[in-house]
LOTORDO-947165 format. One record per residue: residue in one letter; x, y, z of N, C-alpha, C in turn. Coordinates in pm, whole numbers, plus 50000, padded with zeros to 5 digits. Atoms other than C-alpha are relative to their C-alpha. Example, Ala and Ser with C-alpha at 12.3 -4.5 7.8 and 13.67 -1.06 7.14 Angstrom:
REM residues 2
A500894988150000512304955050780500905012050000S499184988149994513674989450714499235010950073
This chain:
REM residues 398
X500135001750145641651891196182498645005249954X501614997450080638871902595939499484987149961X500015014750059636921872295878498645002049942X500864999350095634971869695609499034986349937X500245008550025632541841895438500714987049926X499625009450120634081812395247499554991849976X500905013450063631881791195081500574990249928X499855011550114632651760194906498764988449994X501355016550060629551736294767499145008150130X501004993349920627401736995070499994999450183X499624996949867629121747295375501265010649980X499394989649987631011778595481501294994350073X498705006249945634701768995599500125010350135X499424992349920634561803095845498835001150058X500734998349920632421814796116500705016350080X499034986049975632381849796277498994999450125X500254999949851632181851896680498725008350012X501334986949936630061883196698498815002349897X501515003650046627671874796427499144990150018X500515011449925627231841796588498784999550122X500454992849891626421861096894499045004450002X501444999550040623771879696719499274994649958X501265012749996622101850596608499784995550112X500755008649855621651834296915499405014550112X500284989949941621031866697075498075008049973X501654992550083617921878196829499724985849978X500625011549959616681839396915499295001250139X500314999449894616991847097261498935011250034X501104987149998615201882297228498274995849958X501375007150005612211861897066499734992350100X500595005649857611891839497337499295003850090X500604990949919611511865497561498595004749989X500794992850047609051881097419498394994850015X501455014350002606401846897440499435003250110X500505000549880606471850197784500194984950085X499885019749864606711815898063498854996349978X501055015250031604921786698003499994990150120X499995013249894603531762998294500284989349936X500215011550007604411731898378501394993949947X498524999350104608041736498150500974990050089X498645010449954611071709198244500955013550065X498544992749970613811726598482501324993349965X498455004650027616571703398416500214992249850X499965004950125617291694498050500934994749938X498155002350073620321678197840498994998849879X500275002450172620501681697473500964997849911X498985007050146622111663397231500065003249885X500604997450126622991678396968499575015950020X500764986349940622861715297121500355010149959X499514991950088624881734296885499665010649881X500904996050133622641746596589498174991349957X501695009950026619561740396455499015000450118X501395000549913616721729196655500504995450142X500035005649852618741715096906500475012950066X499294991849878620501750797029498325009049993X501234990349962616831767296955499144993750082X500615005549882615451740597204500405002350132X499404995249883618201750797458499775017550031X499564985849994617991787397391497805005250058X501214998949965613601784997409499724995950175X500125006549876614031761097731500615007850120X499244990149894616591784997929499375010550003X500414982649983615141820997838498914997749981X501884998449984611151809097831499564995950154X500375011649851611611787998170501004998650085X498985001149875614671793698344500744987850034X499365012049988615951760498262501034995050032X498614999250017619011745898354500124988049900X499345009150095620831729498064501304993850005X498455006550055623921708497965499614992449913X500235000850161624631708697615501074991649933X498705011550055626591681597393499655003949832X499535002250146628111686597083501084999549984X498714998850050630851680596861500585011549911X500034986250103632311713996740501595003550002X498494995150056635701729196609500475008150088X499864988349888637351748796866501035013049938X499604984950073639251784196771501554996650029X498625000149979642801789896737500075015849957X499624986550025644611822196731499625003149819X500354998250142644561816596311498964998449917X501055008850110641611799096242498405002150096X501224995649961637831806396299499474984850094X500695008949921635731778496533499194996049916X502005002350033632391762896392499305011250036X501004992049969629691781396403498964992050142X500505010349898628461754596636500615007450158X498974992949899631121765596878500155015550045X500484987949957630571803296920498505001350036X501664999749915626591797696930499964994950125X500335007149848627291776897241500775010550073X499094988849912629691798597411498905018049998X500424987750005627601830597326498494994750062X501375010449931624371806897500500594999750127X499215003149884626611802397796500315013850050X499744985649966627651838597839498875009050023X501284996849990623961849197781499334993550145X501145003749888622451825198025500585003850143X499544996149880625281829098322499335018550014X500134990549925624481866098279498655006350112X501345003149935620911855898412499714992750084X499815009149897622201836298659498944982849966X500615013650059621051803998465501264990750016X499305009050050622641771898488500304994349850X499915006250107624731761798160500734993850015X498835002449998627121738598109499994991149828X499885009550199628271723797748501074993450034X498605012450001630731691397699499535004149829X499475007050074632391688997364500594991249933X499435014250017633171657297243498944991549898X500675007850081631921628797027498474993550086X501225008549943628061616897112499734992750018X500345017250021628311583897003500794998450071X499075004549913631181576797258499584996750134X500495000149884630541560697543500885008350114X499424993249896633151584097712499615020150006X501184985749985630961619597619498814992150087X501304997449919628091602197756500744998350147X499574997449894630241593198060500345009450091X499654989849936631391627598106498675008450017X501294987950021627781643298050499054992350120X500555003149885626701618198374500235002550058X499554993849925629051626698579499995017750049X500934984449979628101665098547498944998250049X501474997049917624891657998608499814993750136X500215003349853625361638998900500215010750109X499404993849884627681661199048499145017449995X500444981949997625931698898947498664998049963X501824999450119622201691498780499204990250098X500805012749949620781657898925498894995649869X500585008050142617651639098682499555011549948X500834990450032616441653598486498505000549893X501384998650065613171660998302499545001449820X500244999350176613661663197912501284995849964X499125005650066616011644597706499935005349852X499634998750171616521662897357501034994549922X498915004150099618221642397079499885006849892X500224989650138619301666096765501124997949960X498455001350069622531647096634499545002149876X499945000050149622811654596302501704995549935X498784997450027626451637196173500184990749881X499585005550126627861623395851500544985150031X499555009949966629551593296020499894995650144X500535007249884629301571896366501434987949999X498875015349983632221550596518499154998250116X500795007049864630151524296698500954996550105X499615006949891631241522497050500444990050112X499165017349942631081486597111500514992549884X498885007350129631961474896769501215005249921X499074996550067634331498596654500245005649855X499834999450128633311500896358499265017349928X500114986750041632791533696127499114995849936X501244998250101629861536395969499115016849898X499844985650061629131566695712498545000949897X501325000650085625381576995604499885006849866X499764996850173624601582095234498845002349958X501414992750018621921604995069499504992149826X500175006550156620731578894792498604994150050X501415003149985617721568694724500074980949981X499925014449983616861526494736499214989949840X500875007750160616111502594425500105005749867X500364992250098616111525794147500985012349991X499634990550030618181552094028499435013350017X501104991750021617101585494079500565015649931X499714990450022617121616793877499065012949967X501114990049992615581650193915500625016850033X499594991249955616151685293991500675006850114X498864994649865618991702394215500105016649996X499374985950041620161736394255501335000850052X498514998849962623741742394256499905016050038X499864993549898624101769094526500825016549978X498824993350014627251782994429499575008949869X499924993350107626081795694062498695003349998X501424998049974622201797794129499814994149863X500865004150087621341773693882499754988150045X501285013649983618781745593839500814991849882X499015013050096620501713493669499534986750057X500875013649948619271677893696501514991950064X499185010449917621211653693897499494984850020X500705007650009621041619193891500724990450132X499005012249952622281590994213499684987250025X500135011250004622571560394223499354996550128X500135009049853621231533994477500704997350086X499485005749897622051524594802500334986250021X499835016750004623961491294855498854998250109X500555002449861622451471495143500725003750105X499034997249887625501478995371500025014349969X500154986750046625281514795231498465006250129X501284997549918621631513395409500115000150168X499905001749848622551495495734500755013550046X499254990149948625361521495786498975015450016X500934988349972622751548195747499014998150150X501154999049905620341537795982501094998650097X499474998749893623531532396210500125011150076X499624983149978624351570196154498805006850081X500964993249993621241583596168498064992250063X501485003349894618341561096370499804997650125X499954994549799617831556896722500754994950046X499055006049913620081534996838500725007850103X499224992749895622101558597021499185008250066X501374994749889618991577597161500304989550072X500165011049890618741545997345500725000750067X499255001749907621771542097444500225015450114X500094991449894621681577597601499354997050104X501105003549879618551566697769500274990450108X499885011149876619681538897929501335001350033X498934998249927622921548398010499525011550106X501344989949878620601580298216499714994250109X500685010449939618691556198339500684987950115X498845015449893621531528198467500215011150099X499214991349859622751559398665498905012650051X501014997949940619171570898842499915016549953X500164989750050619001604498630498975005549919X501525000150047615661601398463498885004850128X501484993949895613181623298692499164989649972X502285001250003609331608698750499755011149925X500784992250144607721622298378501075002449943X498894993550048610741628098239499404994349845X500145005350110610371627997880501385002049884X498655001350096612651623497535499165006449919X500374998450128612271639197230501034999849887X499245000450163614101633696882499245006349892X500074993950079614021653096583500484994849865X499755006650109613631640796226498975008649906X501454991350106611561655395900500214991549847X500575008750073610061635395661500265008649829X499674998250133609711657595340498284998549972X501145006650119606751656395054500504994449879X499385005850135606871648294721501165003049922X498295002950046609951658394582501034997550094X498745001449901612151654394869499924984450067X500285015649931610591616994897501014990249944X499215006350098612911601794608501354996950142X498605002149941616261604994819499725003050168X500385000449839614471612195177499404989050078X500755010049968611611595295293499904983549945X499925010150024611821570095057501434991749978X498755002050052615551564795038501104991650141X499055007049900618301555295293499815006750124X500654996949884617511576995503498815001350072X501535000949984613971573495552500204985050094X499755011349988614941536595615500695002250152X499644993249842616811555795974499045003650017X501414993849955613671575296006499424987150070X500995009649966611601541096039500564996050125X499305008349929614471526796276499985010950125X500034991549911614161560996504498325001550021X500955010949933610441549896528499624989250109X499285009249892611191520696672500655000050080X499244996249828613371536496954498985006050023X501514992149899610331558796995499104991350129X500685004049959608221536097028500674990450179X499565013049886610541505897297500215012550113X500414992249889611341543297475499155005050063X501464992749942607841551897527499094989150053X500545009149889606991520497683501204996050135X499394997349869610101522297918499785009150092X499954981949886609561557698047498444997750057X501405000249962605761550998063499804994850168X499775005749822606681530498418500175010550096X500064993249899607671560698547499675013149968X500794993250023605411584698418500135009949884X499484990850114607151596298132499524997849851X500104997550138607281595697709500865002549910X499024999950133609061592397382499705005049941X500744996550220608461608597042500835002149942X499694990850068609731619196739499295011049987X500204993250056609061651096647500165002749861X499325002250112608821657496301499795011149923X499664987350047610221691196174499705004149882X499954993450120609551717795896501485001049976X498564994650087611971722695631500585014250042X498964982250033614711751595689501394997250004X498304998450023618011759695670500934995750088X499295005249900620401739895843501264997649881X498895001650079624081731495791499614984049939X500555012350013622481694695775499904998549845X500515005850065620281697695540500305008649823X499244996450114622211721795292501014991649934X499005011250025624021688295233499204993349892X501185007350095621101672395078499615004949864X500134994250161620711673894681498435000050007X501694996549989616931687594627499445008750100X500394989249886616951707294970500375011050011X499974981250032618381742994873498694997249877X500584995750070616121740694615498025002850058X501174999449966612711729694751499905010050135X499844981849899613641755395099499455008149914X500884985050084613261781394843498665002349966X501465000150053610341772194701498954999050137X501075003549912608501760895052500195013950070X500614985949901609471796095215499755011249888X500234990150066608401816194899498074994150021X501474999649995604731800394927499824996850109X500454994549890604781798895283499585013250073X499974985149929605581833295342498995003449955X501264992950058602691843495057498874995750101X501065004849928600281821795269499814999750136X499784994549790601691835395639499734993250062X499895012149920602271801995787501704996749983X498625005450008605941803895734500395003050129X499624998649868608141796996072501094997449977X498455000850006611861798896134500234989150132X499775012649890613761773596387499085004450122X500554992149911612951795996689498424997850032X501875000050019609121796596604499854983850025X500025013049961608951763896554500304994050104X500175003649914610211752596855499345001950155X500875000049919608591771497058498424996949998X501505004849998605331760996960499994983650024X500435015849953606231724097020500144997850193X499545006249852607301727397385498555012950043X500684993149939604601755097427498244996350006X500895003950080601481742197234499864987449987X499755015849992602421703597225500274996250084X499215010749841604591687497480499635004950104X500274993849828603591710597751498785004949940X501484992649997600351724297619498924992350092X501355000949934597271723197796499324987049968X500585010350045595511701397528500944988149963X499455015150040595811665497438500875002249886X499484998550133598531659197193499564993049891X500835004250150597701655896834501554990849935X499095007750034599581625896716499654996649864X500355007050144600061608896360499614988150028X500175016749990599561570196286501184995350070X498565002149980602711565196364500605007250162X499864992849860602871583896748500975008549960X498534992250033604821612396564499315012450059X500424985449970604161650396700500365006849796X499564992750165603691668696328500625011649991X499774981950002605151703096351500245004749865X500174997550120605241697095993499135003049922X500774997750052602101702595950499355011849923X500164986450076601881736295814500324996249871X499325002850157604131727895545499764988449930X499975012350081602901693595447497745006549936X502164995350035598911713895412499744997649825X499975003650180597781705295051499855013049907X499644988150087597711742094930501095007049979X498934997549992601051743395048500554995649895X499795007350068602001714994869499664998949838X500294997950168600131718594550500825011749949X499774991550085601411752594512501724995550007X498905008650103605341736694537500004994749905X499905011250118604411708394349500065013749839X500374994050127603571738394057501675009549969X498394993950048606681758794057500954991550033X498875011750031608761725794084500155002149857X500074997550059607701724993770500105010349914X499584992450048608071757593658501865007750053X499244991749970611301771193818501584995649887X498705003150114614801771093574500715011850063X498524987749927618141795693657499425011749959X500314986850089616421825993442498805006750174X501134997449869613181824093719500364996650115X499445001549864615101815594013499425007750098X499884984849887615361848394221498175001249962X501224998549986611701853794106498774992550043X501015006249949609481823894141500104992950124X499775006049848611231811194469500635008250125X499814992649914612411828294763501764995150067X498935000249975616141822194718501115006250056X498834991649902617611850194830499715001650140X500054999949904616251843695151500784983650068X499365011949953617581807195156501955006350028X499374996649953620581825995127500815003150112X499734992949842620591848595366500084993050122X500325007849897619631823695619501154989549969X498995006850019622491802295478501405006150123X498894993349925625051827895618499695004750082X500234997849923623441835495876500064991650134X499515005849928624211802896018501294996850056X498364994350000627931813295969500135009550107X499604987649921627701844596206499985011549867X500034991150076627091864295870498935006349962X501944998250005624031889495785499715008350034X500764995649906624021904496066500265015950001X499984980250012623301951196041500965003650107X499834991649870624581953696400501604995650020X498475004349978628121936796357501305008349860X498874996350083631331954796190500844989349947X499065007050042632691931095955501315003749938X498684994350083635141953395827501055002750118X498424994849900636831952696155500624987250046X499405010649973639241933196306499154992450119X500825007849872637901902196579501004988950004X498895010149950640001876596770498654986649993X500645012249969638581844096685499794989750131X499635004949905639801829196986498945002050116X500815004249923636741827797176499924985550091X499855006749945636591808097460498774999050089X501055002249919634161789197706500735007250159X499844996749855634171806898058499524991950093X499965013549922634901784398355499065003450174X501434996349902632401803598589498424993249929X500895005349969629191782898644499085008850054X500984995849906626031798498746499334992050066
């Protein structure tokens, strides 16, 4: 089939194999390029290994260090008629890349929160990997059926106490329009922090752990991002912020477990970019635009890729001591939270409307980078030709 984009609101319904391919491909080509880093984890699992920061942590960790991985996510699989996730071709085109480098990969599909994915993602490692040395968590999901209670729980992008209303950009027509949402119940809240705070880090950890798979130093890391001032209303200060605090608090009870055997917890806490995540969030196509139009002027702007390699190259494994917040967070936000950064958002918040769009913010790059998480974008792929969706994982192991 020819497969083409289809957008609705703020997610693409299609995905295209061989532009997928070249994204993770011109990820992997940067990697390369850094060079090997002492000291790097050989055996890694990542949660959450599909997109985003968690497949540019697998894709930095395999092609900077020769890592072996096994990767967990939940992703759409292909049918003769119908395209996959984009989730689902980046892993398979990660898997085809690393076997051809004689790298260990292996990916499980399945639900995270289940205690029968983590069951199947021990049993791999017992039987092909053994402990291992880095624990990446990078779930990002809309809902959570708890495992021992059963119960569904579904996180909600509202802000707490107060109504809130302020500027959005609707995606689809490139305009700026105010939006206003309501508060979060209290059970509205809990369910958030169910979705989205550590709890289930933990339980990875100590389900690892019950079954002697935690190396000596082994460390964890989770991935979360805070926001500034406009993205505090319905972020930081909102329901989900309220998970943020509660993925803290796993930091912290994991970073005095692992400490026994020579290991470490953190959050990490990410720059803004383009994710299928966070194109969900009302206020985050808009402020993206604006933070990579005065990043880029001020040449401190970084894409996933960049970014992560400077936390496992420069932070977690660097040389020097790590630079922590109050809070034992790693900042990698710190570029983008700098106050000249920030002032100059804060100023075209204020100025930007649908007329100045394309000019005072750097929208057509939020774009681009939109569909680019589709498999779309890309110079070196023929979309005008036909492609069999039907991509599949290959059952050779390196």
């Amino acid at each position: 089939m020819i497969i083409k984009p289809r957008i609705r609101s703020f997610i693409c319904t299609t995905a295209h194999p061989e532009g997928c391919k070249a994204h993770v491909l011109e990820q992997i080509a940067y990697v390369k390029k850094q060079g090997t880093i002492a000291n790097m984890p050989k055996k890694v699992l990542i949660v959450g290994a599909s997109t985003g920061y968690g497949l540019g942590s697998r894709i930095d960790l395999a092609f900077g260090n020769r890592a072996a991985t096994v990767g967990v996510f939940f992703e759409k699989e292909p049918s003769a008629e119908h395209t996959a996730s984009a989730g689902w071709y980046n892993s398979v085109a990660f898997e085809n890349a690393a076997k051809a480098e004689g790298l260990y990969a292996k990916s499980i599909n399945g639900d995270a929160f289940s205690d029968a994915i983590k069951e199947q993602t021990i049993q791999t490692l017992k039987e092909e990997v053994g402990p291992v040395d880095l624990v990446i968590y990078s779930v990002a999901s809309p809902r959570r059926l708890h495992p021992k209670t059963g119960k569904i729980a579904k996180s909600v992008l509202k802000p707490i106490g107060n109504a809130f209303t302020g500027k959005t950009l609707d995606t689809d027509k490139a305009e700026i329009k105010n939006i206003t949402i309501t508060p979060a119940t209290e059970e509205e809240i809990q369910d958030t922090i169910s979705v989205m705070g550590g709890e289930d880090w933990e339980m990875w950890i100590d389900a690892l752990d019950k079954a002697d798979l935690l190396a000596d130093g082994c460390k964890t890391v989770s991935y979360t991002y805070l926001g500034g001032k406009q993205t505090w209303p319905i972020y930081g200060g909102a329901a989900i912020g309220k998970a943020k605090e509660d993925l803290n608090r796993a930091a912290n009870a994991l970073n005095a477990r692992l400490k026994i055997r020579n290991g470490a917890a953190y959050v990490a806490v990410m720059k803004a970019i383009v994710t299928q995540a966070s194109s969900a969030i009302p206020i985050m196509p808009l402020y993206a635009s604006i933070l990579y139009k005065v990043m880029k002027d001020q040449g401190v702007h970084e894409g996933c890729i960049e970014q992560i390699h400077r936390l496992f190259a420069s932070e977690l494994y660097g040389q020097q001591l790590l630079q922590l917040d109050e809070c034992g967070r790693l900042r990698l936000d710190n570029l983008e939270m700098r106050k000249e950064v920030q002032d100059k958002v804060e100023l075209l918040w204020d100025e930007v409307n649908s007329t100045n769009l394309y000019e005072i913010t750097d929208f057509a790059s939020y774009q681009a980078e939109f569909l680019k998480l589709f498999g779309f974008g890309f110079p070196t792929v023929g979309y005008e030709q036909e492609v069999d969706p039907l991509v599949l994982f290959s059952e050779v192991t390196a």
